[in-house]
VMD Tcl script that draws the C-alpha trace (Angstrom):
set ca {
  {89.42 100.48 128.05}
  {92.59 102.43 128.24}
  {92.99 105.46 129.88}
  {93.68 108.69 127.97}
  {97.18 110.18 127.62}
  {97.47 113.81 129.32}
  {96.78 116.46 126.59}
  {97.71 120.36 127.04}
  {96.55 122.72 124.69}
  {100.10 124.44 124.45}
  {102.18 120.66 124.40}
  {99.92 119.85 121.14}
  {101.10 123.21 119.47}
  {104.72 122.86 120.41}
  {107.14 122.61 123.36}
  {109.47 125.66 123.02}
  {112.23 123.86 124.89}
  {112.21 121.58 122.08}
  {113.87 122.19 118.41}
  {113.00 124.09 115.80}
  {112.49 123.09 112.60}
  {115.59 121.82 110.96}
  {117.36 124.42 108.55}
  {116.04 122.21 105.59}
  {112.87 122.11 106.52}
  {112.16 125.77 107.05}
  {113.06 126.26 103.53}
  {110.70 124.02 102.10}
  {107.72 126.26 103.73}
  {105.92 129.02 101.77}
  {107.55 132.22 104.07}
  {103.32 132.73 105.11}
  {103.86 129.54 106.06}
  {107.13 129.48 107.71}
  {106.33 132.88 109.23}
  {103.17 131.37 110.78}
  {104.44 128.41 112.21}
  {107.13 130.84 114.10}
  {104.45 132.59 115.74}
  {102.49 129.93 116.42}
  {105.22 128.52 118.29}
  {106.26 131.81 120.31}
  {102.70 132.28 121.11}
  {102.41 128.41 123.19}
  {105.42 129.34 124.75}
  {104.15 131.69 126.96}
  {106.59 131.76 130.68}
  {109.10 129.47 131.21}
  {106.86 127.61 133.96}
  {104.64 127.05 130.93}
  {107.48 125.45 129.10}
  {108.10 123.27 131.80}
  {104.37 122.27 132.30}
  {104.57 121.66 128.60}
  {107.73 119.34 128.63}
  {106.43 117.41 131.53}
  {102.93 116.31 130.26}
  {105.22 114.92 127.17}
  {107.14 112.93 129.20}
  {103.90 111.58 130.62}
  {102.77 110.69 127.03}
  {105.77 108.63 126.33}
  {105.51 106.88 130.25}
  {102.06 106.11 128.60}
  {102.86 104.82 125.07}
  {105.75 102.47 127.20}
  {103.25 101.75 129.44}
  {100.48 100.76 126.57}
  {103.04 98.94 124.68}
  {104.20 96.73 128.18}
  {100.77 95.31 128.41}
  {100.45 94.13 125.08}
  {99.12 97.36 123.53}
  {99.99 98.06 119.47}
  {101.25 101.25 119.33}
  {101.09 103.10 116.24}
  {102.71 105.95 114.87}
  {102.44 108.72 112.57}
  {102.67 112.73 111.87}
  {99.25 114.26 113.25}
  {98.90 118.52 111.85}
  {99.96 120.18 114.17}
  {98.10 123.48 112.96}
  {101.12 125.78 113.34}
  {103.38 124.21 110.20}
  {105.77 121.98 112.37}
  {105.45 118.82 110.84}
  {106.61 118.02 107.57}
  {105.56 115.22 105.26}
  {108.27 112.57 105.26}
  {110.32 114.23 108.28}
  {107.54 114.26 110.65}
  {107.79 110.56 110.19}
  {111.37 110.61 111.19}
  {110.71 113.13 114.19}
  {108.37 111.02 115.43}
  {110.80 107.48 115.40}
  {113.27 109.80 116.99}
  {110.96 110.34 119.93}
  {109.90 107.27 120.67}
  {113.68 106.36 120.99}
  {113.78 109.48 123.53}
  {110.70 107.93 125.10}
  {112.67 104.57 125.59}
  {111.92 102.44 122.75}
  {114.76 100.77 120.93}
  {115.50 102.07 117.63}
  {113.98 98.44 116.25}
  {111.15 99.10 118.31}
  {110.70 102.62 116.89}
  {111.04 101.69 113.49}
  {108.69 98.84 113.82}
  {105.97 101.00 115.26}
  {106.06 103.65 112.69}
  {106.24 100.62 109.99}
  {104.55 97.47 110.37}
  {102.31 97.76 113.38}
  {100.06 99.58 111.51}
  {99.80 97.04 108.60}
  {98.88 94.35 111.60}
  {96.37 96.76 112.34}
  {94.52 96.85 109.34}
  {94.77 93.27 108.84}
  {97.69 94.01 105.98}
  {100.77 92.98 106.93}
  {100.98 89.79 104.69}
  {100.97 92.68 101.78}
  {102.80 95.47 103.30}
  {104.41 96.63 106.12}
  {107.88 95.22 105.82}
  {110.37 94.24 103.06}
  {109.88 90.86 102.54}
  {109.23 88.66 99.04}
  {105.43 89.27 97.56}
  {105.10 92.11 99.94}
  {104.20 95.57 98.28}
  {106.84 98.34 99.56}
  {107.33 102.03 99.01}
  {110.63 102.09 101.20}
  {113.68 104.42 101.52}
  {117.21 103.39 101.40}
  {119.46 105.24 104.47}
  {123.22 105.91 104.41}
  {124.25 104.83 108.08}
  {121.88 102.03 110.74}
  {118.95 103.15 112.37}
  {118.82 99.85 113.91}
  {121.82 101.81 115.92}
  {121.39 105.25 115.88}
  {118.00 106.63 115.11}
  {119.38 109.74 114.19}
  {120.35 107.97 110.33}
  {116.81 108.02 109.79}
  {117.23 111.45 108.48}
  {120.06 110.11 105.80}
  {117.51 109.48 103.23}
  {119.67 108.49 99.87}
  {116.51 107.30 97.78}
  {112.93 107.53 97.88}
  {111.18 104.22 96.45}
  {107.75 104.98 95.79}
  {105.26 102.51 93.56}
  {108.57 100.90 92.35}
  {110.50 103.64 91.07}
  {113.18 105.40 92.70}
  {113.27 108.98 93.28}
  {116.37 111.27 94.53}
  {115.41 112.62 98.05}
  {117.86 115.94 97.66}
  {115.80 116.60 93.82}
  {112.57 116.19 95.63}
  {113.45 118.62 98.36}
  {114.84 120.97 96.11}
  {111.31 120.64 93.49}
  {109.31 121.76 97.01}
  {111.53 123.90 98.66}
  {108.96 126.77 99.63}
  {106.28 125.34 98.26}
  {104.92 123.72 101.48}
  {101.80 125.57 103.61}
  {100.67 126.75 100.56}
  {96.63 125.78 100.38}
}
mol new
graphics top color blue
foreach p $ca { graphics top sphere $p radius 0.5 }
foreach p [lrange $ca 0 end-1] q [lrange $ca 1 end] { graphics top cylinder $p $q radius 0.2 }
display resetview
């Protein structure tokens, strides 16, 4: 049995010493929504000792998740709600690659835990879960190498979903302030 991670109430809400939401994201949010998710995050805040405590219990998340993954663990990612409008569907997905490369994962590694372990953990990756012949993919094609530089995970050039491509900018645009809304 594995131990828990450390949780904190205000680290699960948000880390104010952490970004923002990006410029492009902000405008795809309802302004209820956007507004919300602004004082959501001002309110877990609180002192800067908070901030710290807040910071430091998610660098004892990722010392766990290297730590799980160094005795054979298969770690598995993916955007949980956050309840305060912070993550985004499709860029919470990047955010979340990005930090396991802060936590000390390779890029590969990163991208292979937000892909394919989770098809070996449902007993699916023969179908899905990587691009390979036979397999079943809804992929997206990236201008740069994430393989190098995490970061190009947010150069999305097309969106492949159920075989037919889809122009990321057009689908932003289609949702921009549409997002929080119930």
């Amino acid at each position: 049995m594995w131990p828990s991670p450390p949780r904190c109430r205000s680290s699960r809400r948000s880390i104010p010493t952490r970004p923002l939401l990006s410029l492009k994201q902000q405008q795809l949010l309802t302004s209820d929504a956007l507004r919300n998710h602004l004082r959501l995050r001002a309110q877990a805040g609180g002192s800067p000792d908070r901030a710290k405590v807040a910071e430091s219990i998610l660098k004892q998340e990722m010392a766990f998740e290297r730590a799980f993954v160094a005795a054979g663990g298969l770690l598995m990612a993916g955007p949980d709600p956050t309840g305060n409008g912070g993550v985004l569907p499709g860029f919470g997905d990047q955010r979340g690659m990005e930090l396991l490369v802060e936590a000390g994962f390779t890029p590969v590694q990163a991208i292979q835990i937000a892909t394919s372990n989770g098809a070996k953990f449902q007993g699916q990756f023969e179908h899905i879960g990587s691009i390979a012949v036979g397999k079943q993919a809804d992929l997206v094609v990236l201008r740069g190498n994430p393989a190098e530089r995490i970061q190009d995970v947010e150069n999305v050039e097309l969106v492949f979903k159920d075989g037919v491509a889809y122009n990321p900018a057009k689908l932003i645009e289609d949702t921009r302030g549409w997002m929080g809304l119930q």
